[in-house]
CHARMM internal coordinates of N, CA and C (Angstrom, degrees):
IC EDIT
DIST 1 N 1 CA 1.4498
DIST 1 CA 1 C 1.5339
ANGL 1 N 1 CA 1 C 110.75
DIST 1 C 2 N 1.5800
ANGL 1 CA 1 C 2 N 127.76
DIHE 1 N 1 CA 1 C 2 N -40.30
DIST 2 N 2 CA 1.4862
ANGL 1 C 2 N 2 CA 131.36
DIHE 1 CA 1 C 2 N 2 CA -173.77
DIST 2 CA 2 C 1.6157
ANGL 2 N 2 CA 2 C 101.07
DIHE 1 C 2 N 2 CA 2 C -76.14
DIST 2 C 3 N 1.6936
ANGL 2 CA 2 C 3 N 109.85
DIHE 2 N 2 CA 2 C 3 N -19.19
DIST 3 N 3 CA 1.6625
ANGL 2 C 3 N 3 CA 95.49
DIHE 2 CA 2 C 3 N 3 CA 164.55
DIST 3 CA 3 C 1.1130
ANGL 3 N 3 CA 3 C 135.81
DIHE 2 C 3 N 3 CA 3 C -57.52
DIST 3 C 4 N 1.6887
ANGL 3 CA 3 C 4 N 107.74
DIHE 3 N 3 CA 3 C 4 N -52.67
DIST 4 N 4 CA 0.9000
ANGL 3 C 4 N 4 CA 138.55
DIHE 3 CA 3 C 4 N 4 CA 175.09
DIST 4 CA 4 C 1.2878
ANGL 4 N 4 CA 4 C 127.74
DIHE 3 C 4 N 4 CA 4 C -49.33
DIST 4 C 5 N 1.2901
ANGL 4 CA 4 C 5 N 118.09
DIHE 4 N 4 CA 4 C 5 N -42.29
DIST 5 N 5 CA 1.7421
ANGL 4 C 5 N 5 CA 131.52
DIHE 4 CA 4 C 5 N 5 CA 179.60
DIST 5 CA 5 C 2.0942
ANGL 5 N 5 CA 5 C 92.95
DIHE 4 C 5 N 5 CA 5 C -87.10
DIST 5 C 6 N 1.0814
ANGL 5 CA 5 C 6 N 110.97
DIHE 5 N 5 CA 5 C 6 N -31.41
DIST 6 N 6 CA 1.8694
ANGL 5 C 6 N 6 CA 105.95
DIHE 5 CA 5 C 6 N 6 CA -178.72
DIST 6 CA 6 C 1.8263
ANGL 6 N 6 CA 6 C 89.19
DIHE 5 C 6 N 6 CA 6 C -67.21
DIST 6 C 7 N 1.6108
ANGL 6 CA 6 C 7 N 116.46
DIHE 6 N 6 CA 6 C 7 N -42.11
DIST 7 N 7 CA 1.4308
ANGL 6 C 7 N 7 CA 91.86
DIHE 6 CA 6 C 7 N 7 CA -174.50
DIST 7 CA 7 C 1.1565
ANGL 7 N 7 CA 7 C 131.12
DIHE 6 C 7 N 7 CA 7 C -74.19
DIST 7 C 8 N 1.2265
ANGL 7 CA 7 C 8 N 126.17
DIHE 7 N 7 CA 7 C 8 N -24.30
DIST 8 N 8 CA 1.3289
ANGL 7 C 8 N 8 CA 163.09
DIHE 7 CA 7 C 8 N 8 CA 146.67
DIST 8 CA 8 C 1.4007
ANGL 8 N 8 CA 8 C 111.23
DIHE 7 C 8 N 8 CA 8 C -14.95
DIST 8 C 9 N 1.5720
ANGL 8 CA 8 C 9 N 102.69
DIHE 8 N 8 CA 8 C 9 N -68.46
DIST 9 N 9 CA 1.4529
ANGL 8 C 9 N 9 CA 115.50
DIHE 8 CA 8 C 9 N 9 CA 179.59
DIST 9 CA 9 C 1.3112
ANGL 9 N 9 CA 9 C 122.80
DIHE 8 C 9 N 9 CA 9 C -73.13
DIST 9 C 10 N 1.4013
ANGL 9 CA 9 C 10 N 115.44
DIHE 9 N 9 CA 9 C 10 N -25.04
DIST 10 N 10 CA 1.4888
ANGL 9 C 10 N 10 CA 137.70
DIHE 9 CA 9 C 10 N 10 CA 167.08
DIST 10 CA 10 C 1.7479
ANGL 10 N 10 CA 10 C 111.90
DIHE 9 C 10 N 10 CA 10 C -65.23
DIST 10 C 11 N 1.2889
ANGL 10 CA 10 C 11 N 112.26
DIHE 10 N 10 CA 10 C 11 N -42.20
DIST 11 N 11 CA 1.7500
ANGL 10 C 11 N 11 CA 121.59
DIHE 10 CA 10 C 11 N 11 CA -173.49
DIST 11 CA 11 C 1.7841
ANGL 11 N 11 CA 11 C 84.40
DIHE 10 C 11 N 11 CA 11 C -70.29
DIST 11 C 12 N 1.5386
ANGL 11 CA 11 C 12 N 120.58
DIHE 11 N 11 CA 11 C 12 N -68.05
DIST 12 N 12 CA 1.6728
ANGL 11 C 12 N 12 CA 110.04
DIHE 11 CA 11 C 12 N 12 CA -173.39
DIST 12 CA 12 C 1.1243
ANGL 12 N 12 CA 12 C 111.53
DIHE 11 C 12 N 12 CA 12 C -43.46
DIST 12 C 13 N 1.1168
ANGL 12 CA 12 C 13 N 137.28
DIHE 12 N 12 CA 12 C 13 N -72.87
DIST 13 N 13 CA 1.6929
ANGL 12 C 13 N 13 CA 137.88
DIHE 12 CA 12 C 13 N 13 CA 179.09
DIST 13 CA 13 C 1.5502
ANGL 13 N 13 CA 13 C 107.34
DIHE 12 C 13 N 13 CA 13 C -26.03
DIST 13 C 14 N 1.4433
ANGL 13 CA 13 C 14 N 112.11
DIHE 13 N 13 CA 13 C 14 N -62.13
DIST 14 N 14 CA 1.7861
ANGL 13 C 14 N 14 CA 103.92
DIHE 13 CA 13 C 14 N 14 CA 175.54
DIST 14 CA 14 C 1.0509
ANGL 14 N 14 CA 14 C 122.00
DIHE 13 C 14 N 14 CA 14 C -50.44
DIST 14 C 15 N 1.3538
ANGL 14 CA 14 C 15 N 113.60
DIHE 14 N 14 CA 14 C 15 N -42.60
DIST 15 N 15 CA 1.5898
ANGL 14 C 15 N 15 CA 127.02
DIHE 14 CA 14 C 15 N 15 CA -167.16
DIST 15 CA 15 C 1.7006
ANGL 15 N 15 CA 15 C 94.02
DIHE 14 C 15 N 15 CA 15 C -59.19
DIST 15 C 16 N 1.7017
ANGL 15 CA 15 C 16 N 128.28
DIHE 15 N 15 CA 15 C 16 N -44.59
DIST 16 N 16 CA 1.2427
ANGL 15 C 16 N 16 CA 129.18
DIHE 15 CA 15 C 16 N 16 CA -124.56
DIST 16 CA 16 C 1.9722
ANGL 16 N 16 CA 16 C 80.91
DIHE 15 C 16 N 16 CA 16 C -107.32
DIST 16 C 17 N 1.3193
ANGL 16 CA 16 C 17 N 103.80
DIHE 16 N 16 CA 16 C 17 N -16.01
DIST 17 N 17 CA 1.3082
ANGL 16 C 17 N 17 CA 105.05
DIHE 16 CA 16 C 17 N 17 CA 177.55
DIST 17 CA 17 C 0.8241
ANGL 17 N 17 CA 17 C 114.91
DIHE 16 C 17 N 17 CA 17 C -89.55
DIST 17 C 18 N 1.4997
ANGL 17 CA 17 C 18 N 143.13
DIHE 17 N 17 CA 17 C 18 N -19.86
DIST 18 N 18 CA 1.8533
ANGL 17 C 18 N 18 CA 153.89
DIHE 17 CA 17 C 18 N 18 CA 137.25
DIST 18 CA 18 C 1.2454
ANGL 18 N 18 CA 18 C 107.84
DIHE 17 C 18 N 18 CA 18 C -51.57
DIST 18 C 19 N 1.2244
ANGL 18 CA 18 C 19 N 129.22
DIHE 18 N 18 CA 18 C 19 N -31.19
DIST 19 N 19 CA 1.4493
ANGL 18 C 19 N 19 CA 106.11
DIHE 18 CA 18 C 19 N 19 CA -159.97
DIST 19 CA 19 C 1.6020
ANGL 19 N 19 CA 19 C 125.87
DIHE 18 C 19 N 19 CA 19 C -90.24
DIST 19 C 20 N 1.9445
ANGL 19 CA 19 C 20 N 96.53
DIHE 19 N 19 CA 19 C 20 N -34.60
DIST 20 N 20 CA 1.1573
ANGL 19 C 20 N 20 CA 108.09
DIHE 19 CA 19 C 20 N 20 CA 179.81
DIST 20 CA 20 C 1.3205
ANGL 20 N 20 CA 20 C 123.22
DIHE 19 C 20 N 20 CA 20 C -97.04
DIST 20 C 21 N 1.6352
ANGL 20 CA 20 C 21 N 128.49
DIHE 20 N 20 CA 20 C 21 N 13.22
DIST 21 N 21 CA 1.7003
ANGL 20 C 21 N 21 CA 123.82
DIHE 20 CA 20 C 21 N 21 CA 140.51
DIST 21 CA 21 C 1.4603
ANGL 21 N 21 CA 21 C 107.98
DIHE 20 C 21 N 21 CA 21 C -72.92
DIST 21 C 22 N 1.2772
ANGL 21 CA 21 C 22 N 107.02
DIHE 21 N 21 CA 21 C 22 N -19.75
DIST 22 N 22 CA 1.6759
ANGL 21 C 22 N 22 CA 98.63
DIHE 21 CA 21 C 22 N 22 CA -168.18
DIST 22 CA 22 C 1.4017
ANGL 22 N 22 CA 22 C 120.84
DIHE 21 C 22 N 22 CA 22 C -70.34
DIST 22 C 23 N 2.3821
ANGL 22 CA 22 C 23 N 98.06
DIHE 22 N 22 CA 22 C 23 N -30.67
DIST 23 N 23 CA 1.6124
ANGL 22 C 23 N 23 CA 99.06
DIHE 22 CA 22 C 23 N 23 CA -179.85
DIST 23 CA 23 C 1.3323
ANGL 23 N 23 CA 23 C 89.98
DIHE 22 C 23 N 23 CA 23 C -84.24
DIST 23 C 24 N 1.2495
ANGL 23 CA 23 C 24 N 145.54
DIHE 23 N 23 CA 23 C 24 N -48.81
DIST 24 N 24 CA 1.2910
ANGL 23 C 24 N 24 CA 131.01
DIHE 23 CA 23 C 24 N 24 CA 172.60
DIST 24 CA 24 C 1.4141
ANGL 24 N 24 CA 24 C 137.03
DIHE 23 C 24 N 24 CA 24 C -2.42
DIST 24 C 25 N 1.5125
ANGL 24 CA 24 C 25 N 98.89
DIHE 24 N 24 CA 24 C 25 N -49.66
DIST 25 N 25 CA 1.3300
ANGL 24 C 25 N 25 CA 115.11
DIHE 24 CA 24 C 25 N 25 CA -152.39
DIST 25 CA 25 C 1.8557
ANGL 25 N 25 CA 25 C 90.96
DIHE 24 C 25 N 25 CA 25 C -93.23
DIST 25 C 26 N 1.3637
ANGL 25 CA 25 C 26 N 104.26
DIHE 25 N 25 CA 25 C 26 N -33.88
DIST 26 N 26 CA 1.0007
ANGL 25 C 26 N 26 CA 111.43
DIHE 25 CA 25 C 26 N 26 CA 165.88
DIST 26 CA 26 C 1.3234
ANGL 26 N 26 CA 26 C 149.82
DIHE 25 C 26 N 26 CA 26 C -36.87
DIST 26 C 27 N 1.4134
ANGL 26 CA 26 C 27 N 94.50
DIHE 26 N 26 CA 26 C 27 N -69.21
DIST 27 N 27 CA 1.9096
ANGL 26 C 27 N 27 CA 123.20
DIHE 26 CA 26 C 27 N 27 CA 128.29
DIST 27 CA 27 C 1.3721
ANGL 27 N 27 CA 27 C 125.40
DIHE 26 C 27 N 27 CA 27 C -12.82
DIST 27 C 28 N 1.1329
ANGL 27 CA 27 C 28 N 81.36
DIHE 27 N 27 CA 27 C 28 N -60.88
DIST 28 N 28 CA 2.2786
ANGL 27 C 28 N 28 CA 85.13
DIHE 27 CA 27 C 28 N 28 CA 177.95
DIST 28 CA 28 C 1.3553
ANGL 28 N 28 CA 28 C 91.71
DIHE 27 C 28 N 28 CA 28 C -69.47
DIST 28 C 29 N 1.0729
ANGL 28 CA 28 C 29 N 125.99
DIHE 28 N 28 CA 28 C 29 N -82.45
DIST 29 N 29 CA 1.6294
ANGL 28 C 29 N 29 CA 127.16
DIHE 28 CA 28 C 29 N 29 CA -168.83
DIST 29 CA 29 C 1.4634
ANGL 29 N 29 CA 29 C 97.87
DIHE 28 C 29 N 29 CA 29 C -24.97
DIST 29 C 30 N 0.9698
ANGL 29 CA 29 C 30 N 112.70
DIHE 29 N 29 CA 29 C 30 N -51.08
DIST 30 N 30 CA 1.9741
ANGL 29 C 30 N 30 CA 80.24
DIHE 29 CA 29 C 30 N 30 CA -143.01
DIST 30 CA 30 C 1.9244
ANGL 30 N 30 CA 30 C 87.24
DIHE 29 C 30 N 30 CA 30 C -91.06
DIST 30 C 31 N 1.5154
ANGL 30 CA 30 C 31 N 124.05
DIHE 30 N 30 CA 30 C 31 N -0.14
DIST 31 N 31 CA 1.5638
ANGL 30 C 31 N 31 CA 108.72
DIHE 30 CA 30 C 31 N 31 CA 171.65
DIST 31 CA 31 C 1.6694
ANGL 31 N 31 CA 31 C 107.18
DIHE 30 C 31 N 31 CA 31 C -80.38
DIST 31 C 32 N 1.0934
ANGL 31 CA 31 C 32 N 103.93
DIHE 31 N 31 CA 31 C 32 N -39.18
DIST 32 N 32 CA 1.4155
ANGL 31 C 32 N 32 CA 113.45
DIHE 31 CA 31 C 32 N 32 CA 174.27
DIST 32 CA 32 C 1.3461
ANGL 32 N 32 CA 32 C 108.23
DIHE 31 C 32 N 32 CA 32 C -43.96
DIST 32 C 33 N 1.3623
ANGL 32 CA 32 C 33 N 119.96
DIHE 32 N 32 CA 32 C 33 N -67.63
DIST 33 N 33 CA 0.9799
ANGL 32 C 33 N 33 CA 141.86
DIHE 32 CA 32 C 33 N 33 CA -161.30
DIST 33 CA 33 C 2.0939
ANGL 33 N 33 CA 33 C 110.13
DIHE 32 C 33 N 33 CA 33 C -60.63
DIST 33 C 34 N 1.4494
ANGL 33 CA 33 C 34 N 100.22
DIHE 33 N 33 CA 33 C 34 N -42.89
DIST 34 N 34 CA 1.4640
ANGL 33 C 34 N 34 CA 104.36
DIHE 33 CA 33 C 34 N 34 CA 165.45
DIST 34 CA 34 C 1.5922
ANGL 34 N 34 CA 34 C 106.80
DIHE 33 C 34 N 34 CA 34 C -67.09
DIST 34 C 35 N 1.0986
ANGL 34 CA 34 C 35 N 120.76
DIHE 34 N 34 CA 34 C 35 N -52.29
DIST 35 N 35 CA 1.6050
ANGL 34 C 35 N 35 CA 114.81
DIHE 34 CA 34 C 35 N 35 CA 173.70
DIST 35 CA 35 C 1.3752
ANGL 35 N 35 CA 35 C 122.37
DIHE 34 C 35 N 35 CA 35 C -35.27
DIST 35 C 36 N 1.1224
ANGL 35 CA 35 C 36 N 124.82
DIHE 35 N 35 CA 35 C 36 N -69.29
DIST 36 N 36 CA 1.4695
ANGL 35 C 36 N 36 CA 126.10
DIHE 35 CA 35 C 36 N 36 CA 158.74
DIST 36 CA 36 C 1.3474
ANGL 36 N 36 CA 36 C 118.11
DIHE 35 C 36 N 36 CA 36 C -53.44
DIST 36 C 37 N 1.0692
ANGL 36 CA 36 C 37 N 153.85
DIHE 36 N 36 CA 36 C 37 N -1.20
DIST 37 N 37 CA 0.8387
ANGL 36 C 37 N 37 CA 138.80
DIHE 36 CA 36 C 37 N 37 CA 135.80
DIST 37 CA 37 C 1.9610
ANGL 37 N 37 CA 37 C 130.67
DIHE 36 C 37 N 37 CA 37 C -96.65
DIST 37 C 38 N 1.4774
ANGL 37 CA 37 C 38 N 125.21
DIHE 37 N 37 CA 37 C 38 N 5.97
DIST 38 N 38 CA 0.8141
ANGL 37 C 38 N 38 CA 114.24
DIHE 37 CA 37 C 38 N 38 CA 133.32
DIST 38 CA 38 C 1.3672
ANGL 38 N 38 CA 38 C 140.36
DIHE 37 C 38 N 38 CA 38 C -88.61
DIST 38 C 39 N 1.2279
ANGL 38 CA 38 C 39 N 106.89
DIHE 38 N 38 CA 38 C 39 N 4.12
DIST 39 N 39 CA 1.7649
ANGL 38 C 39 N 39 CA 134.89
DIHE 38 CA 38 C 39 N 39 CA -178.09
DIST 39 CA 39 C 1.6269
ANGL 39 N 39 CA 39 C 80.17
DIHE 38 C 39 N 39 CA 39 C -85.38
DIST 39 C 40 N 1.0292
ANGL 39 CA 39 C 40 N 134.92
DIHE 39 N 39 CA 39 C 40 N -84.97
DIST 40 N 40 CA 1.6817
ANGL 39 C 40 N 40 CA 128.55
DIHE 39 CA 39 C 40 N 40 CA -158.75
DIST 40 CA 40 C 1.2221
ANGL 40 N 40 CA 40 C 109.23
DIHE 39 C 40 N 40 CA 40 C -57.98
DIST 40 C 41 N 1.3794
ANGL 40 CA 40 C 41 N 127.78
DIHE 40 N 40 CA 40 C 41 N -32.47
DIST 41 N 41 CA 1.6691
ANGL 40 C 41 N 41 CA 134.38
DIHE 40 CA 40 C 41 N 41 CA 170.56
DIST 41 CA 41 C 1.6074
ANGL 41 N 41 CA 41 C 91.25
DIHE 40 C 41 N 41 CA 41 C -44.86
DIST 41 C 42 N 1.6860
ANGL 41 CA 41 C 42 N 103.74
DIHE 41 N 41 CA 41 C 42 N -96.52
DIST 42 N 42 CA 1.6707
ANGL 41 C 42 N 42 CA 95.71
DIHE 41 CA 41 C 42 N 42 CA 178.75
DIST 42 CA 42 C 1.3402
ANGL 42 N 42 CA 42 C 134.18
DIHE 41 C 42 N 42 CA 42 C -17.01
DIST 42 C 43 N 1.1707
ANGL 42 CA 42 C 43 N 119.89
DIHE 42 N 42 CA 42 C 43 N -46.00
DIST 43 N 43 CA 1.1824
ANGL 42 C 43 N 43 CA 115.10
DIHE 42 CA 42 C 43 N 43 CA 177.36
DIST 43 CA 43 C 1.5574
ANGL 43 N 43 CA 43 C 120.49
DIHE 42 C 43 N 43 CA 43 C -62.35
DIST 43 C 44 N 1.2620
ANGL 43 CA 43 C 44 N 94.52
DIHE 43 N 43 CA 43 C 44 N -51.52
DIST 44 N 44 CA 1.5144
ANGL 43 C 44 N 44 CA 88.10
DIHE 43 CA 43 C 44 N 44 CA -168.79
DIST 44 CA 44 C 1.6311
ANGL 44 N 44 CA 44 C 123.82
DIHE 43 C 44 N 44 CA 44 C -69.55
DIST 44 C 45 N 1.8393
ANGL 44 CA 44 C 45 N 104.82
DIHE 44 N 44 CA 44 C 45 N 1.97
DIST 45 N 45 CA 1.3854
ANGL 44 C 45 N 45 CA 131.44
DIHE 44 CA 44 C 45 N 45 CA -165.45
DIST 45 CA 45 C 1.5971
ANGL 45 N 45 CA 45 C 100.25
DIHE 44 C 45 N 45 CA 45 C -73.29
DIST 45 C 46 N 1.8647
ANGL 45 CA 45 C 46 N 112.35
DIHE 45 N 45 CA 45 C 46 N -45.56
DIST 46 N 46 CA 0.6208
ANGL 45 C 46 N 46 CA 124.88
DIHE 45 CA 45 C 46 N 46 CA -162.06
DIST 46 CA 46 C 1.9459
ANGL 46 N 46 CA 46 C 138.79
DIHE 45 C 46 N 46 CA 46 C -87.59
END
COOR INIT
IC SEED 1 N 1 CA 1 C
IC BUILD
């Protein structure tokens, strides 16, 4: 049973180590992604 819950706890940790560069990366994208496009909004305002 203490294997089982060590593997357990070991699979979350990986999982938790995939998951959160991924929203990360995510994150950048889509701020980036608003930047340039309120950068081209302005512009074309102007």
């Amino acid at each position: 049973m203490e294997e089982l819950k060590a593997y357990l706890n070991l699979t979350r940790c990986r999982q938790d180590n995939l998951l959160y560069p991924l929203l990360f990366r995510e994150y950048i994208y889509a701020l980036s992604h608003a930047h340039v496009f309120n950068s081209t909004r302005l512009f074309l305002l102007e």
